[in-house]
N, C-alpha and C positions, 0 to 999 in steps of 0.2 A: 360963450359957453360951448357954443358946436366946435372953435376951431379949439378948444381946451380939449374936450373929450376925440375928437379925431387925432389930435398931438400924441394923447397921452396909448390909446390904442396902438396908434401907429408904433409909437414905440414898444412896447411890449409885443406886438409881431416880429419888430427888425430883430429885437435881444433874444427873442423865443429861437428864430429863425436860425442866428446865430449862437443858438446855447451857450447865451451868457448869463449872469447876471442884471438885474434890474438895478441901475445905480441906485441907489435911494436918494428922490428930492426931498422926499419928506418920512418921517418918522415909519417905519414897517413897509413900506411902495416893494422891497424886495420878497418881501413873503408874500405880501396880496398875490404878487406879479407872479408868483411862482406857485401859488396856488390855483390862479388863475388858468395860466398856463399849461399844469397841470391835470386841471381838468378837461380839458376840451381839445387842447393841443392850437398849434400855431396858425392851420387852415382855417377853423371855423373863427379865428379873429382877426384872418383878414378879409373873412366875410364881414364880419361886423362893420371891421376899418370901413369897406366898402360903400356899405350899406350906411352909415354916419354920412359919408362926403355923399353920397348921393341925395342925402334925404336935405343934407344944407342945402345943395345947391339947385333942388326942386321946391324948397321953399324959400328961398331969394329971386330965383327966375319968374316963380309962379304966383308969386304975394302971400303962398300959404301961411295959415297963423301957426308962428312961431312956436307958441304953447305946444301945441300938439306935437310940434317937429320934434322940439325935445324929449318931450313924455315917449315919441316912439323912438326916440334913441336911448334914453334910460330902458323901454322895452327890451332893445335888442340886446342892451349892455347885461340884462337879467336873465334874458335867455342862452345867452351865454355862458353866462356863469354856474350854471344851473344844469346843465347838462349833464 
């Protein structure tokens, strides 16, 4: 699920970055992504990006429980959005 959610950010950085379009893999992906986008701008979601691969790879090195790792990357994904 961590490297789904860091795939799928990472990309809506590189397309933001590049003022493109959001291919759509699935059903609206191009309106989310651009609403998304939209609100916060490209910076603060490559902090997020960040902020994902970092929080994997402190709880894989660290034993951290998993649960939590996620719940605070659904966080970040929220406060994002929300801005």
């Amino acid at each position: 699920m961590t490297e789904l959610l860091a795939w799928w950010v990472s990309r809506l950085v590189r397309v933001g970055a590049r003022g493109m379009n959001v291919p759509n893999i699935v059903p609206e992906e191009e309106g989310c992504a651009a609403r998304l986008l939209s609100a916060t701008g490209v910076d603060h979601w490559l902090e997020v990006w960040e902020k994902i691969n970092r929080l994997a790879s402190q709880t894989d090195g660290l034993n951290l429980d998993k649960k939590q790792a996620l719940l605070n990357m659904f966080h970040a994904l929220k406060g994002a959005a929300t801005r």
